[in-house]
C-alpha positions in Angstrom: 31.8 -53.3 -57.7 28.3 -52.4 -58.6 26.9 -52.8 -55.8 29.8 -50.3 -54.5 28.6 -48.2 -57.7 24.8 -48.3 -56.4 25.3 -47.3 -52.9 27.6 -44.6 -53.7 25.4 -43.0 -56.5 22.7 -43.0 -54.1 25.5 -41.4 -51.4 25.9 -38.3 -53.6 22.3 -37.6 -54.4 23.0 -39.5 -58.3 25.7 -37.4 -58.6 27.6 -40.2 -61.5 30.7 -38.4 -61.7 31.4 -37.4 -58.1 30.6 -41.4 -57.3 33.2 -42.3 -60.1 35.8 -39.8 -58.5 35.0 -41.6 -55.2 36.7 -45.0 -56.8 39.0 -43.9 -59.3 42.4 -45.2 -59.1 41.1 -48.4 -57.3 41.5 -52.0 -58.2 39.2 -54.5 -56.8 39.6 -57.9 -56.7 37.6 -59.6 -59.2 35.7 -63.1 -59.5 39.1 -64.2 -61.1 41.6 -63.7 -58.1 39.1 -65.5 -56.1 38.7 -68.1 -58.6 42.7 -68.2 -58.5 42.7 -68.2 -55.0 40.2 -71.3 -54.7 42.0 -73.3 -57.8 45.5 -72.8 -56.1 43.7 -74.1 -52.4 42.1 -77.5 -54.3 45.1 -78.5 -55.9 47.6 -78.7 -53.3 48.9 -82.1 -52.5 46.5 -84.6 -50.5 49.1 -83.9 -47.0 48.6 -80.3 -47.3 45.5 -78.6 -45.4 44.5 -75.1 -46.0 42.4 -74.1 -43.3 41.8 -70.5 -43.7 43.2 -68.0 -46.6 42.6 -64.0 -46.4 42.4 -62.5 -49.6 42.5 -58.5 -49.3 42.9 -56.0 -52.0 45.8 -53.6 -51.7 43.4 -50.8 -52.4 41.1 -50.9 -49.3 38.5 -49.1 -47.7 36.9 -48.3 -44.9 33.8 -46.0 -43.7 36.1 -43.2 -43.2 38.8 -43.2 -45.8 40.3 -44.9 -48.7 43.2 -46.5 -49.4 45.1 -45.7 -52.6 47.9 -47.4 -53.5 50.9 -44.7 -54.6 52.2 -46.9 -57.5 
C-alpha cells in the first residue's frame, strides 16, 4: 500500500487527506495472505501439482474506478 499511498499523494497535489479518502474502506491483501497462499501451495501432497493460483482482493481497482465491497 505505500507505494499506492505515494502515487496517490502526488495525484492530489499532497493533498493527505483527499489521498486517504481515495482508499478508505479498502482492504488489501497483505504479505500474509500471500504467505498463506504460498504455504497452503508447498504443502499439498507430493501427487498434487499447482500450476497457477490467482489471488485477487475483493476490493479492486482499476484506472477508472474502485471497487468497494458493500459489507
Amino acid at each position: 500500500m505505500r507505494r499506492r499511498w505515494k502515487f496517490t499523494l502526488v495525484r492530489h497535489f499532497g493533498d493527505k487527506e483527499k489521498a486517504k479518502a481515495l482508499f478508505s474502506g479498502i482492504t488489501p491483501l497483505t504479505a500474509e495472505d500471500i504467505a498463506e497462499c504460498i504455504t497452503f501451495a508447498v504443502t499439498r501432497p507430493h501427487h498434487v501439482n499447482i500450476d497457477e493460483m490467482l489471488v485477487r482482493p475483493l476490493d479492486q481497482a482499476n484506472v477508472l474506478s474502485i471497487n468497494r465491497r458493500t459489507s
